[in-house]
N, C-alpha and C positions, 0 to 999 in steps of 0.2 A: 185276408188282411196280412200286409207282411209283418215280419217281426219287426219289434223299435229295440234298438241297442241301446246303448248310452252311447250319448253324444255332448261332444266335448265341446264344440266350436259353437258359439252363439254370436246370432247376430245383434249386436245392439246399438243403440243411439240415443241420446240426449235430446229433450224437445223440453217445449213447453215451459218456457221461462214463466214464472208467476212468482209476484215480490221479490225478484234478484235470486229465489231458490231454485238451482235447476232439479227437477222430476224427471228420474231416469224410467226409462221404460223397455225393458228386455222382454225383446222377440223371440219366442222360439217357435218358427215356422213350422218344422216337422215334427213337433212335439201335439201343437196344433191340428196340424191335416193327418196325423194319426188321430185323433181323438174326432175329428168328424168325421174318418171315415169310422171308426167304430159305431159311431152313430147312426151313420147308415146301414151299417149293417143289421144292430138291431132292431131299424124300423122294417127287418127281412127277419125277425126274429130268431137273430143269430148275435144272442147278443157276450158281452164278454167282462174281464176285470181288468181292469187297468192300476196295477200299482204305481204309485209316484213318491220316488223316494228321493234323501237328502240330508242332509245335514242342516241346522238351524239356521235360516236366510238364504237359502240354494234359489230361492223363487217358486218352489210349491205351488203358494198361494197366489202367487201372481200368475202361473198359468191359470189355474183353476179359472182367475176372475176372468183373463182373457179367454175361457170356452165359452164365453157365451155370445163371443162375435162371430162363431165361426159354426155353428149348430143350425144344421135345417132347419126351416120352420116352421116344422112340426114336433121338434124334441124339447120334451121338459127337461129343467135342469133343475135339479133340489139340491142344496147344500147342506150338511148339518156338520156341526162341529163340537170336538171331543174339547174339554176343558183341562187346564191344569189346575184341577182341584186338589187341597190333599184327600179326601176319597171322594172320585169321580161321579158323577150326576148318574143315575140309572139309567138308560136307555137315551143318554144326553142327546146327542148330535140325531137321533130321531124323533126325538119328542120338540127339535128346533123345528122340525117339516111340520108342526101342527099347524092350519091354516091352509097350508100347500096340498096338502094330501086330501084324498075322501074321506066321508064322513068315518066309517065302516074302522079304517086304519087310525084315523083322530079318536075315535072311540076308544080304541086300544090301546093307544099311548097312553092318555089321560088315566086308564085303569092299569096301567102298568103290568097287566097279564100278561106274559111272553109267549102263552101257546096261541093266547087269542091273536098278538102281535104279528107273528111268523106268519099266522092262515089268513090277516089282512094285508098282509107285506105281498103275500102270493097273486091276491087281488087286485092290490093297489097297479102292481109292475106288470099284470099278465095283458096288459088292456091293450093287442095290436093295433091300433089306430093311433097309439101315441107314446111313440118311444122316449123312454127315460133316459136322463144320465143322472145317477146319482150318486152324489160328491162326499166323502166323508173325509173331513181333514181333521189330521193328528192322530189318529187311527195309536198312536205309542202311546195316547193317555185314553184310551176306552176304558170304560167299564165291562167285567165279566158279562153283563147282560148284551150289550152292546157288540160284543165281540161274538156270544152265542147266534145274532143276528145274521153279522155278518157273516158266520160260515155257514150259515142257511143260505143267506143270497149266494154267497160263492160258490155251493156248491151247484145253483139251478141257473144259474146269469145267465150260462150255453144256451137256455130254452126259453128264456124271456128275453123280449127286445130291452133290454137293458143294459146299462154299461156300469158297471161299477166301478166307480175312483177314488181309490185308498190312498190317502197321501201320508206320511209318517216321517221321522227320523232314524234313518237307519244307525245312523252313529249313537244311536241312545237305546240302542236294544241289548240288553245284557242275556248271555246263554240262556236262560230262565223266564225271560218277561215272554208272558201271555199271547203277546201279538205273534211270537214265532210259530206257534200253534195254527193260526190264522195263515198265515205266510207257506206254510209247511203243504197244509190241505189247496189255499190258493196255487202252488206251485204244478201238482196233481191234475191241474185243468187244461185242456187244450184250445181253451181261448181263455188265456193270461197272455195281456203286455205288460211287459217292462220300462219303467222310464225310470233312469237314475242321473237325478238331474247334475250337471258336473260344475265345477267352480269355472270361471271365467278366466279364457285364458292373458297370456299379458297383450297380444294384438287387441283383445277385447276390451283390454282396461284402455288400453291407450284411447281406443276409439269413442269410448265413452269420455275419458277425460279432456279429450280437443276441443270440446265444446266450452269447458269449465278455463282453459289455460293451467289446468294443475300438474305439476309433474307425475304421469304417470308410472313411473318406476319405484314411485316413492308410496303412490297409493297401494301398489299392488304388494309392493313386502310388507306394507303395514298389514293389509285384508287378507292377504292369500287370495284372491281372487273371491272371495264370496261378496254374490251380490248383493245383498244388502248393505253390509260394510262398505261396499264401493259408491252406491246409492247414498248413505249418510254423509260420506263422510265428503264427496264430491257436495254435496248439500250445502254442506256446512261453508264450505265458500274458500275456507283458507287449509290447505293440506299441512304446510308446515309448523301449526297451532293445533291439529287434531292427533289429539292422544292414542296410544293404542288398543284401546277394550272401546268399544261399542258402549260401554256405559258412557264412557266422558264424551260422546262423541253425543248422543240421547241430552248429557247434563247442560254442552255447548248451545243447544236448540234451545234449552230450557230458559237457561238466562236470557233470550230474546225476549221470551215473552212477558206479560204484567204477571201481577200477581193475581189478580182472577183468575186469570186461564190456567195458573199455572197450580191453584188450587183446586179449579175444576179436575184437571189431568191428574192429578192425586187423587182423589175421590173415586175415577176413574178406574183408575189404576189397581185397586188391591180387588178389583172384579176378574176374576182368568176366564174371560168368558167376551164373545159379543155382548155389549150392553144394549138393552131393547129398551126402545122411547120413554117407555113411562118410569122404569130406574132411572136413565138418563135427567128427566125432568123432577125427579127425589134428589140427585145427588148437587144436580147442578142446581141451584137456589138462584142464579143468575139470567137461568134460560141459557138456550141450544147456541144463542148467539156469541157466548164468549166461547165460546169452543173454534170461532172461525181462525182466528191465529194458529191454533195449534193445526189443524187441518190443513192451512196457508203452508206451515212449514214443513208439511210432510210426516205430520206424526200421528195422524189420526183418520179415518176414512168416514165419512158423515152420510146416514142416506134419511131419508122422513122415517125409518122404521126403525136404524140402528144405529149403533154407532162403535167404531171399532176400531184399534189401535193397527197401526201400517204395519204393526210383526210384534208379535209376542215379546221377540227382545227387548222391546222400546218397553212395553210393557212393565216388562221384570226392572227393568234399567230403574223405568221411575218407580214402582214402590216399592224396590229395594235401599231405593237412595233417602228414601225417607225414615224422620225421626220415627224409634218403634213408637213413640205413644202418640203421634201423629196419624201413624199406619194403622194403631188401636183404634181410634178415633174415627178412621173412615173408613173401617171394616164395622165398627155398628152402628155406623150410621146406612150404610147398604144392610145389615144386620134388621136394621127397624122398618128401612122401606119393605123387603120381602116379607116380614112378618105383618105387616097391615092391608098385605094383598092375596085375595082370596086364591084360593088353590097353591098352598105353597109348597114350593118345592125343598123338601128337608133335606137332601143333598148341601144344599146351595145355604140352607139356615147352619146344617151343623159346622161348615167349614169358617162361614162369616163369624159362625161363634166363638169358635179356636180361636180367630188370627186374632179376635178382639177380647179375648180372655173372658167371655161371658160363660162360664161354669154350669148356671142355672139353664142357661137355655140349650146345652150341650145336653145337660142329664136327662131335660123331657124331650130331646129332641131324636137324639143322637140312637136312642132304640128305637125309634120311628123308623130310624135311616135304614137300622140294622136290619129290620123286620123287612121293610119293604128291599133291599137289597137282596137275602136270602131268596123272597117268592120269588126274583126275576132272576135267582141262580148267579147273581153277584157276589159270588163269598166270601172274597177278599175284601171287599169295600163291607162287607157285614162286619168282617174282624177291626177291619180298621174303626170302623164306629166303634163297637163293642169297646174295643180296646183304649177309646178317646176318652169312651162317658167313663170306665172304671180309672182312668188316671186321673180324673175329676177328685175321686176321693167320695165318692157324693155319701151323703147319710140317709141311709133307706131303711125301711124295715127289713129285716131275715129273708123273706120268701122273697122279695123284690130284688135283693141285692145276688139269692142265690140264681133266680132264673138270670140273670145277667151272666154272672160267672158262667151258667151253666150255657147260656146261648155260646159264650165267648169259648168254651170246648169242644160242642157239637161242630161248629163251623168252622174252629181251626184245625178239629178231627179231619173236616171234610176236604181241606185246602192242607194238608199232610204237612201241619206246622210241628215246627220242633215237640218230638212226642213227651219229653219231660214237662216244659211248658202246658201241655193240653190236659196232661194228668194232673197237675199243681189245678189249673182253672178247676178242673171238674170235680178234684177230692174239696176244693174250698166250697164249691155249690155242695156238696154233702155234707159238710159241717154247720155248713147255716142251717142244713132242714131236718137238721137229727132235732129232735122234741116235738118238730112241729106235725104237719099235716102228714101222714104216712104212706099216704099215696104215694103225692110229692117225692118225698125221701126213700123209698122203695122204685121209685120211677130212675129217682138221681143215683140211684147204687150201681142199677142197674146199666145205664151209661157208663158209670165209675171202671166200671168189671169190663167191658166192651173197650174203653180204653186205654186200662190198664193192659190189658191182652196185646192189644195194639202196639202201647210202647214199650213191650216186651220184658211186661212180668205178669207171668201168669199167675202167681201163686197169690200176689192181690185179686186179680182177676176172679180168680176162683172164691177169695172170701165173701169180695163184696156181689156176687153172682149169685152164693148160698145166703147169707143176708138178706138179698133185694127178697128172693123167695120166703122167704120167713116174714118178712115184713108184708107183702104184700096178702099173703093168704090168709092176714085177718082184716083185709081189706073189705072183703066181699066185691072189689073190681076186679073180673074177670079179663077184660082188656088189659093189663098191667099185667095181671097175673101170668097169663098167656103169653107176654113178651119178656119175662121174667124167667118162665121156665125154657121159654125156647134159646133163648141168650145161655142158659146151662146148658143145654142141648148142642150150641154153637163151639164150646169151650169143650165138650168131650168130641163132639169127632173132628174136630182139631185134634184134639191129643189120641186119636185112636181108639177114641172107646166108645168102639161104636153101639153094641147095645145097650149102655146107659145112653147115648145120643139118641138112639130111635126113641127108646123109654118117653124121656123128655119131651121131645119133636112130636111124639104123636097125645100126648096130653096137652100142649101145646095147641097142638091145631082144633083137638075137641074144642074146647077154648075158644080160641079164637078163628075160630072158620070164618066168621063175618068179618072181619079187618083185616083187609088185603095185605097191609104191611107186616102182620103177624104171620097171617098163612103162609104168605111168600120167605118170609124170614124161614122158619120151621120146616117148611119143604126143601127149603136148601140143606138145612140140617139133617135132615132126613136123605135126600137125596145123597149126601159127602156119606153118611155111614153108611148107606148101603154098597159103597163101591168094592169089600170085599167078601160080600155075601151073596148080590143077584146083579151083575152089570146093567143087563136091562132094565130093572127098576129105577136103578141109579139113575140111568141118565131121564127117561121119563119124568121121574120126579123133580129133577133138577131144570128139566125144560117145563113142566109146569110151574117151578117159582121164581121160571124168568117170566112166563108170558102174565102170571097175576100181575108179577111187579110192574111191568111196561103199561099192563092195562090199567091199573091202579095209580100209575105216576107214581111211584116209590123211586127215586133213581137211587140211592144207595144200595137196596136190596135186588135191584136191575145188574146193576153194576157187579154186586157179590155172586149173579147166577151167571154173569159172564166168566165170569173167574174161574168158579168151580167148575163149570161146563168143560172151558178147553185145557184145567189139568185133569179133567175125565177123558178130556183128548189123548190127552201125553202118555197117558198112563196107557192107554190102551195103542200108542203109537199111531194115534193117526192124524198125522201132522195137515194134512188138506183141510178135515173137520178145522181143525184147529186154529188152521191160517184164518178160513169164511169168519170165523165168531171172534176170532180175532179184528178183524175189520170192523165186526158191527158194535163188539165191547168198546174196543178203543175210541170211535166214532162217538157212542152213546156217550162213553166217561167225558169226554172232550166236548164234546154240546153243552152236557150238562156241569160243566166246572168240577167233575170230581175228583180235583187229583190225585186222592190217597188211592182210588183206585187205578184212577189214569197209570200212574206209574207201576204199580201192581199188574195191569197187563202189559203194559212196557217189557217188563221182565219176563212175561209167559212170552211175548214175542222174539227176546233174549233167547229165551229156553227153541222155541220152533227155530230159528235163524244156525242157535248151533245144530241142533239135532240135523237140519240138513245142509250144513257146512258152509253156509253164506256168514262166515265170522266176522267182517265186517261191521253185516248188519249188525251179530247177535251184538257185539262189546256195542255197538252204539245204542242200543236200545236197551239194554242193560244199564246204561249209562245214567240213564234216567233217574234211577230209583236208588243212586247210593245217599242220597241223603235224605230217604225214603226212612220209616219206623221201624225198627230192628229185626221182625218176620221178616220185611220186604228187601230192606239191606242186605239180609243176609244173603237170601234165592239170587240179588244181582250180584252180589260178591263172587257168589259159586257159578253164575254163568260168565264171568268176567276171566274168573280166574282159568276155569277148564277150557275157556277159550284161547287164552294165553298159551297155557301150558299149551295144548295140541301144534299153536303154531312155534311152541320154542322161544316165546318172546319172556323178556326178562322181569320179575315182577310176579309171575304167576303162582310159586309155592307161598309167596307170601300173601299174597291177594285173597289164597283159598284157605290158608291160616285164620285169616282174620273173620273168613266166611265164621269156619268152624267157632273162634272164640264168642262170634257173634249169638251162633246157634245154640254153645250150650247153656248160658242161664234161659232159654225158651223153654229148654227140656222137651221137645216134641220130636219124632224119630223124623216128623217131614223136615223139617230144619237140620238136622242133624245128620241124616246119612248122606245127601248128597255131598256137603265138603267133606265127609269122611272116604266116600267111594275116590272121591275128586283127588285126597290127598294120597291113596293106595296107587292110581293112576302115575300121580308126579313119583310115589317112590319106583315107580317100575322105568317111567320115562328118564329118569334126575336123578342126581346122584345127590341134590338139595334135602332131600326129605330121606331117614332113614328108614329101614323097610320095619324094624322093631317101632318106630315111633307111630309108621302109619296103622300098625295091626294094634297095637292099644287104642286109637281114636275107631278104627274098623269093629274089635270089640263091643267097648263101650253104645257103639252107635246099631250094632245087630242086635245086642239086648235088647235095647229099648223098640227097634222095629219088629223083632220075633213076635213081638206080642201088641203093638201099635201101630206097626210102618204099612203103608201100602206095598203090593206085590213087587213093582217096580225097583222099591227102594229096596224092598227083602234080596230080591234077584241079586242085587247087584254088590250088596254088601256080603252076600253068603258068597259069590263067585271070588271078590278079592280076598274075602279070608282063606279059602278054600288055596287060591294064590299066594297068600304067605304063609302056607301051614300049617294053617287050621281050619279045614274042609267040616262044613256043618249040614247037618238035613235039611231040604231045600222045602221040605212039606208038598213035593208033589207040583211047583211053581212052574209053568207051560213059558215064563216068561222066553227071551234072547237072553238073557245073563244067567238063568237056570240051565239054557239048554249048556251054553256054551261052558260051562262050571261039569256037566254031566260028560261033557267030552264030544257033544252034539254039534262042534264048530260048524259042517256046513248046512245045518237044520239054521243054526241059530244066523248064520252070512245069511241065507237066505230069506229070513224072516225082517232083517235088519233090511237087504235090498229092497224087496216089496214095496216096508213101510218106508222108504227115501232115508236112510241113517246111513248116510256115507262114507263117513269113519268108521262108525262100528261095522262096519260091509266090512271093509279092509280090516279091519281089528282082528275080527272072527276069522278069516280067513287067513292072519296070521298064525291061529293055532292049527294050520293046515300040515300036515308032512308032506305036500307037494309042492316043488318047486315054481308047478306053473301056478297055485294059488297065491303064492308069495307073489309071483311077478306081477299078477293083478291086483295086488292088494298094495303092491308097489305103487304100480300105475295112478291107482285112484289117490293114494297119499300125496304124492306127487303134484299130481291135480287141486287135492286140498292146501295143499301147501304148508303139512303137517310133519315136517322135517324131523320133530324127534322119534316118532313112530316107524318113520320111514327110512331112518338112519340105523334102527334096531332090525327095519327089515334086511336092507343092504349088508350089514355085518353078519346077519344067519347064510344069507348067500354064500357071502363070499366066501365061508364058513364048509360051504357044501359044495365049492366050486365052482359054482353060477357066473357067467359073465355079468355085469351088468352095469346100464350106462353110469353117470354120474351125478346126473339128474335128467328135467327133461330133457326129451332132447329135441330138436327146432322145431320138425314135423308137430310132435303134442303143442310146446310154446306158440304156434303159430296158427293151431285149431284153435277156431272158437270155442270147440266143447273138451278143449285138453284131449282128447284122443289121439292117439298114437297111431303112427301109420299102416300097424296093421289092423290094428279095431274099425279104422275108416272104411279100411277095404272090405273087414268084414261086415256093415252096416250097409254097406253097398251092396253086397250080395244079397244080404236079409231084403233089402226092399224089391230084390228080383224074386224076392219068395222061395229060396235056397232054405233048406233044413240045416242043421249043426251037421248033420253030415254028409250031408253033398257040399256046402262047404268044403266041410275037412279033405274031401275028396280032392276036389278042386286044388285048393291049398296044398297037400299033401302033409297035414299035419294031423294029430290025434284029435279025435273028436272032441274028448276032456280038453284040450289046449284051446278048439274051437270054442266049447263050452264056457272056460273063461273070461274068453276075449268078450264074447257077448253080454253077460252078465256084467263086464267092467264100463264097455260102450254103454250099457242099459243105465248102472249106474250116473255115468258123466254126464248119462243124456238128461238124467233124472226123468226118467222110464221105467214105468213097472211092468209094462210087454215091452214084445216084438216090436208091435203095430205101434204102439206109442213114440218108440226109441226110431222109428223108421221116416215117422210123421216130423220129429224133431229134428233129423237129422235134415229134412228137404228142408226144413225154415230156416234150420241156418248157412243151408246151401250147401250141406257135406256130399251131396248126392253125384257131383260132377266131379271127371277125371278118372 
């Protein structure tokens, strides 16, 4: 199928005069015979996603409605639509297909189960004999649940005859909203179309207005060219009486009609949603028949099933223009219809009950909403409930009022809301239940401690952690008790202490062996402490309290075993490991709505991105999580900052400043040495940071790692002290920053190349006293485009007499892999199977010189052999000449 671009130029025309109104109708041909041929192709089950984007009135919906003239016929077409509720219907625009669909998928909607959903959705669309198009419009107001759907289909459409069609408003998407998620992994696919529908040009308005005699020049500055506005307002009959907002242009229509219809269309109106027949005949007391004026003039679309306004705008127009106690008034009375009909949908009650100020049916509703939101992993829509019934004020008992607070913390824990916020909800759910039930209130501590930790204080953490345990162990619940002590168990190796963490973790798991969500919690804990005692344990452990938790449906503690798994990566430098489980964390976080950790491995992909010099990536995905809870803040501030710094851009001793002031009320040596290493870096690099300022925060921060920090961070903090002056015992550390501190520089280069660390490659081999390591460590700088590192190398040259360019120079600029024109030639030779010294032979250079060059191509190629660096070199074509 070929690509669809955006396409400017539409055809359109005027027809169909009815009651003196003209009814514009916009052609877009090729927007069309793309979407059947899509069609065809998934009845070869080849099938694809089709986004269709635009601004409010571009004609979305009017292509949508015209796909159904132009679909072989054999292809289903399903339509379901997203609402503008204030919180979204769960699983809305699919649960419109009930009816449509098989039994199997009908079943799953109506229960609202999301795994059952997904494994009938598989069913529903896998059926070769009859290809789907199925249409989701508004895709910018989905529901979490609805969106988790969607990246299931997206990610499988290639293998089903299916075509998926997302239509949204791309001018209403803010950096942050949901849908970019969606958009991000839909981009990833190699059958996505594009269609980004454009405004209408002025030959286009003209052409449409010839039919009307209206000045088209006049419509088109008032519209800009969008179709809808051009459609009203051409409507409306007199251009030089039509006002500039679409509302007065909606109000124009209104005063044609009586006052039935125009009651009716209010009634209407405070619904954001298709109205389906039997609301329809609740709200209208008149019958379907006084609806016909308003359809007559283009404001309303009428079928036996539904009935639905010609654009959202018309929509808003009218019941924003209405008295609010008017608006009160026809929001409970759709309010009363839904609630006397069976199977209701509490989305749809708790909003009708807001717009109409009904408080009581908010309070027993609105945690219906919440609950059922959460199971389908709609989290955001659980807080907004949560957050609606507690502005009620409502009068509850204690235990009732606290499990609200206390829902309204776990879920905005989960969706990584402002962390002061989440701690205020959760210490109030602990004040309701001190006296009462001790379980309860041993249960709620225990939360308490977890997210205190989170919004980065630990020292609450830790009271209300030793508390939950005191309270709980004259409980006689073993379950509590078990998730009490492991949560202690979580808070020490966090802080490094690790044989109280095992302590805990393995009383814990006696405990609780039977309750997945325990054992898996505790084995991570278990797992984090072993990482400076038995590496292999370590990680086994850790991959056993991912696979309970996946198997169990825990996704919090799935999520937590991703996390710790790939900084067992980092630690151990093995960025590949680390990339794979990277994919399948971030993947999982993202299905499952987690964004506290979502962003949390955002940052570990921050951390792999600089480790192998793609800085780009790292600041972007770093990006993520600066307004992420004060642990997680911190780790993207220090990959933000060390990213900066390396390229010289400006911003970065401040950025790692803030890391640091971030890290120290944590107090934990993982928080705290890297902006400490980070700022010893800048004082070596910058004249920003003085070399006295950085060795007190270096200090401070080797203390607490000597006896807490992982090896990693030990390494690195003993090599810069050792750097400004105060050389300390490394205990024996095999780390790259040990070696290199011990004066192992080409032990430690070479440990750094292996694992892909391509600045520190060139770092290390700045501590070389050979001119030709400098040149290589040049080279690769250069390549990084790591100007202040490489500005410190050039000045030692020059220093020793070295010629050397000025920077790249075109040959490197003009490789694909930045290699320089002798390294090319040397990769050339490698792939004839030449040794470093028949090379050297050839060349007439020292073999050490050879030795470099190789090791710098290996680098560039990002190649840990020969065979690798030689392999990469033919893909990208270096191999000719």
């Amino acid at each position: 199928m070929r690509r669809i671009t955006d396409l400017s130029d539409r055809r359109s025309t005027v027809s169909g005069q009815n009651g003196g109104v003209g009814r514009t109708i916009l052609e877009r041909d090729d927007e069309l015979a793309a979407l059947a041929e899509a069609s065809r192709d998934a009845a070869q089950g080849a099938g694809c996603v089709l986004l269709v984007c635009g601004e409010a009135g571009i004609g979305k919906s009017s292509l949508v409605e015209a796909v159904r003239g132009v679909l072989p016929a054999e292809t289903r077409l399903l339509v379901g639509y997203c609402d503008d509720l204030a919180t979204p219907r769960v699983l809305g625009p699919l649960r419109d297909l009930i009816g449509a669909v098989g039994p199997a998928l009908t079943a799953a909607l109506r229960r609202g189960d999301r795994g059952e959903v997904l494994e009938a959705l598989r069913e529903e669309f896998g059926w070769a004999n009859q290809p789907t198009v199925l249409v989701v419009e508004d895709v910018h107001w989905a529901d979490e649940a609805t969106l988790d759907v969607l990246r299931y289909l997206v990610r499988r459409a290639a293998r089903l005859p299916l075509v998926l069609v997302l239509t949204y408003r791309d001018d209403e998407l803010r950096p942050d909203h949901p849908l970019r998620h969606l958009l991000g992994l839909a981009s990833r696919s190699s059958r996505i179309r594009r269609l980004r529908l454009a405004r209408l040009t002025v030959s286009a308005v003209r052409r449409l207005s010839a039919a009307t005699g209206a000045d088209a020049d006049e419509v088109f500055a008032v519209t800009a060219g969008n179709p809808y506005f051009v459609a009203e307002i051409l409507a409306a009959g007199d251009v030089t009486a039509v006002p500039t907002t679409i509302a007065d242009a909606v109000q124009a229509k209104l005063a044609q009609l009586d006052p039935a219809t125009t009651d009716a269309l209010e009634h209407l109106a405070v619904v954001p949603s298709t109205v389906r027949r039997w609301l329809v005949e609740a709200l209208v007391g008149a019958g379907p028949a006084v609806l016909a004026p308003a359809e007559e003039h283009g404001l309303l679309t009428v079928t036996p099933e539904q009935v639905s306004f010609r654009h959202e705008l018309t929509r808003r127009a009218i019941a924003d223009s209405m008295p609010a106690t008017r608006r009160m008034a026809a929001n409970r009375r759709v309010l009363a219809a839904i609630l006397a009909r069976p199977g209701i949908d509490v989305s749809r009650v708790v909003h009708h009950a807001a717009q109409a100020g009904d408080s009581d049916v908010v309070v027993v509703y609105g945690p219906v909403a919440a609950r059922e939101a959460a199971a389908a992993g709609a989290h955001r829509e659980a807080v907004a409930h949560l957050r609606l019934v507690l502005d009620q004020h409502p009068v509850l008992d204690r235990a009732a009022e606290a499990d609200l607070w206390e829902s309204l913390a776990v879920e905005s824990y989960t969706i990584n809301a402002p962390a002061g916020e989440v701690q205020a909800a959760q210490r109030r759910a602990v004040d309701l239940r001190h006296g009462g039930d001790p379980r309860a209130y041993g249960a709620s501590l225990r939360w308490f401690s977890r997210i205190s930790w989170w919004a980065g204080d630990p020292e609450t953490g830790n009271a209300a952690a030793d508390e939950a345990i005191a309270v709980l162990t004259t409980t006689g619940d073993d379950d509590l008790l078990a998730m009490a002590l492991s949560n202690k168990s979580q808070l020490h190796a966090l802080a490094g202490r690790d044989a109280e963490a095992i302590v805990a973790a393995e009383r814990a798991i006696a405990l609780g062996k039977d309750n997945p969500a325990t054992l898996s919690h505790a084995l991570n804990n278990r797992g984090m402490a072993l990482r400076r005692i038995d590496e292999a344990a370590s990680l086994s452990t850790l991959e056993q309290s991912l696979r309970v938790a996946l198997a169990a449906d825990e996704t919090e503690h799935a999520c937590r075993a991703y996390v710790n798994l790939i900084l067992h990566d980092l630690e151990l430098l093995r960025l590949d490991t680390a990339g794979r489980r990277l994919a399948d964390g971030i993947e999982f976080a993202e299905r499952t709505e987690f964004l506290m950790y979502w962003r949390y491995l955002q940052v570990a992909l921050g951390s792999v991105h600089l480790a192998s010099g793609d800085w780009d990536e790292a600041e972007s995905a770093a990006a993520n999580a600066l307004d992420a809870s004060p642990p997680v803040r911190c780790a993207a501030l220090t990959v933000i900052g060390r990213t900066r710094l390396r390229r010289g851009e400006p911003g970065a001793v401040e950025t790692l400043r803030a890391a640091w002031l971030t890290a120290v009320p944590l107090g934990e040596a993982q928080w705290l040495g890297p902006p400490a290493a980070a700022l010893a870096e800048a004082a070596m690099l910058t004249a920003a940071v003085g070399e006295r300022g950085a060795t007190d925060e270096l200090a401070e921060a080797y203390e607490l790692a000597r006896g807490f920090g992982s090896a990693s961070v030990r390494a690195e903090l003993a090599y810069w002290l050792g750097r400004a002056g105060r050389p300390v015992d490394r205990h024996g550390l095999t780390h790259p920053y040990a070696l290199l501190a011990d004066g192992r520089w080409r032990d430690a280069a070479e440990a750094w190349r292996v694992a892909g660390y391509r600045y520190e490659y060139a770092f290390a081999l700045t501590e070389s006293p050979d001119t030709d390591d400098h040149l290589t460590a040049l080279a690769v700088l250069e390549t990084l485009r790591a100007e202040p590192l490489a500005r410190l190398v050039r000045e030692r040259l020059r220093e020793q007499g070295t010629r050397i360019p000025r920077g790249p120079t075109l040959t490197t600029r003009v490789n694909p892999a930045g290699l320089t024109g002798r390294q090319a030639e040397i990769v050339r030779l490698l792939a004839r199977g030449l040794t470093n010294a028949e090379i050297a032979g050839r060349l007439v250079v020292s073999v050490r010189t050879v030795d470099s060059h190789v090791a710098a191509a290996m680098t560039k190629l990002r190649s840990r052999t020969r065979k690798e660096a030689v392999a990469r070199a033919r893909d990208l074509g270096l191999l000719t000449g």
